[in-house]
C-alpha positions as CSV (number, residue, x, y, z in Angstrom):
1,X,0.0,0.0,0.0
2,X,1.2,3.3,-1.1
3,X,0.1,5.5,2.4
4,X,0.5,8.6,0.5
5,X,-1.4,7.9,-2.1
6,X,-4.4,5.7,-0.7
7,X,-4.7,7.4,2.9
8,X,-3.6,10.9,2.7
9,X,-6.3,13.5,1.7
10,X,-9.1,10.7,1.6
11,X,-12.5,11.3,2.4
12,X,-13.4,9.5,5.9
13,X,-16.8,8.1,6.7
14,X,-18.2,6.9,9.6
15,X,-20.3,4.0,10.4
16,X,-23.1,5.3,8.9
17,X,-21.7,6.9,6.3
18,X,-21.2,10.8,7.3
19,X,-18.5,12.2,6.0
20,X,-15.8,13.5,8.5
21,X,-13.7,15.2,6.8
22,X,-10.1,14.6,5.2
23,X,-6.9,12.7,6.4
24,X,-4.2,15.1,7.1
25,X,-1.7,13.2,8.5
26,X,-0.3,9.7,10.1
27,X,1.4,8.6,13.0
28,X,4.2,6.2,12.5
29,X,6.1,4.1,15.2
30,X,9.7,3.0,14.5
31,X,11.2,0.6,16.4
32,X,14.5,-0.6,16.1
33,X,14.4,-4.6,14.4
34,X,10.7,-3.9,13.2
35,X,9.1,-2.5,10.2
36,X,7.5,1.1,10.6
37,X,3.7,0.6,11.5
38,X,0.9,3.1,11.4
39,X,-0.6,3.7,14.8
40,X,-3.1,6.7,13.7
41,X,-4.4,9.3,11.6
42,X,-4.8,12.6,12.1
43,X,-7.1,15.1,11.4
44,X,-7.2,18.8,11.9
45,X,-6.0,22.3,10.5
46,X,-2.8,21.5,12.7
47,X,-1.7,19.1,11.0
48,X,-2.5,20.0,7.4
49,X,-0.5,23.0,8.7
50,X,2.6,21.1,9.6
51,X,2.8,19.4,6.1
52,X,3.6,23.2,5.2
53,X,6.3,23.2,7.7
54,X,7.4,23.9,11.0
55,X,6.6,27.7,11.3
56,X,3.4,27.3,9.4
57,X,2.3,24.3,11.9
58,X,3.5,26.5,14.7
59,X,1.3,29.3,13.7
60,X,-1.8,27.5,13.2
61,X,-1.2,25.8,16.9
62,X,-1.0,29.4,18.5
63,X,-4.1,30.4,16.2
64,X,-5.9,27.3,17.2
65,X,-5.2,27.6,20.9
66,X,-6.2,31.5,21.2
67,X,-9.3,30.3,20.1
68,X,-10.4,27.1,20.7
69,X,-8.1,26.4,23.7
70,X,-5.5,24.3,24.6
71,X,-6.7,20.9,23.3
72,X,-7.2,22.2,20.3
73,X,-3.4,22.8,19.7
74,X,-3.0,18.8,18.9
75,X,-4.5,17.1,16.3
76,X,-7.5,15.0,16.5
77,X,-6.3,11.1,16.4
78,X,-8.4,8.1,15.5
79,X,-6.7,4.5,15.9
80,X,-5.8,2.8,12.5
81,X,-7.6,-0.2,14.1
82,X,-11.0,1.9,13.2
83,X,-10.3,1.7,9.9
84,X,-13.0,-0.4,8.3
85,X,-12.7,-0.1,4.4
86,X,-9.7,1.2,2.7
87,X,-11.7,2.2,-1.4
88,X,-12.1,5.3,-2.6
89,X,-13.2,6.8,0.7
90,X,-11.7,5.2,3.9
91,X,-14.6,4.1,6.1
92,X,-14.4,3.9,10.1
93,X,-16.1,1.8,12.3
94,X,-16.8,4.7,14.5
95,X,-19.9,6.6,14.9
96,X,-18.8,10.9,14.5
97,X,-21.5,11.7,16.8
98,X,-19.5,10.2,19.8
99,X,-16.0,11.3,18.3
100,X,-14.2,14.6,18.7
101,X,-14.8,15.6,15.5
102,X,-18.3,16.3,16.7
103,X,-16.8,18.4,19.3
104,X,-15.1,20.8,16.7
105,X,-18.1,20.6,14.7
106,X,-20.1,21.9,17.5
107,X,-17.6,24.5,18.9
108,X,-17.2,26.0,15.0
109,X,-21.7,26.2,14.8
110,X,-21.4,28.2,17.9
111,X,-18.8,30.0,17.4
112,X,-18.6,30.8,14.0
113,X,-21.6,29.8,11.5
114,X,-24.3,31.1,14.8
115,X,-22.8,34.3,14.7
116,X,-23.3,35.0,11.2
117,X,-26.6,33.9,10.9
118,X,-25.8,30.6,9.2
């Protein structure tokens, strides 16, 4: 499997088939002897940031924290293990109501889309 290629930039679904956005990033472990596995993916403006480089990832933490707090300086992380289907979209076996991605969701209707009217 080519990660960059089939994982990176993919459209996630959820157990039901809501889309939750786009994979911005994995999380490798390297251990000495062993082949490099994927433990996560990662989600999030952070990340995507940090593809850009250091700076740009460091700015987009400080943005994200002034306004969405501290937790919201790290990037969301869902186990590869929840990975369901790899095809053209990669589908979870998660359901996004009861994952942090609601939580942004949630915090970005009242903070942003409510106060413009949307």
């Amino acid at each position: 499997m080519d990660l960059v290629r089939d994982i990176l930039d993919k459209q996630l679904l959820d157990q039901n088939g809501v889309k939750m956005g786009k994979i911005d990033g994995l999380l490798l472990v390297v251990e000495a002897g062993r082949q490099p596995h994927v433990t996560h993916i990662q989600l999030g403006a952070v990340v995507l940031a940090r593809r850009l480089g250091s700076l740009c990832g460091r700015i987009v933490e400080e943005i994200a924290a002034r306004f969405g707090g501290e937790e919201r300086r790290h990037p969301i992380m869902i186990p590869w293990s929840k990975i369901a289907d790899i095809g053209v979209d990669i589908e979870l076996a998660i359901d996004s109501r009861k994952s942090p991605l609601s939580d942004v969701a949630n915090w970005l209707n009242r903070k942003i889309t409510a106060r413009f009217g949307g």
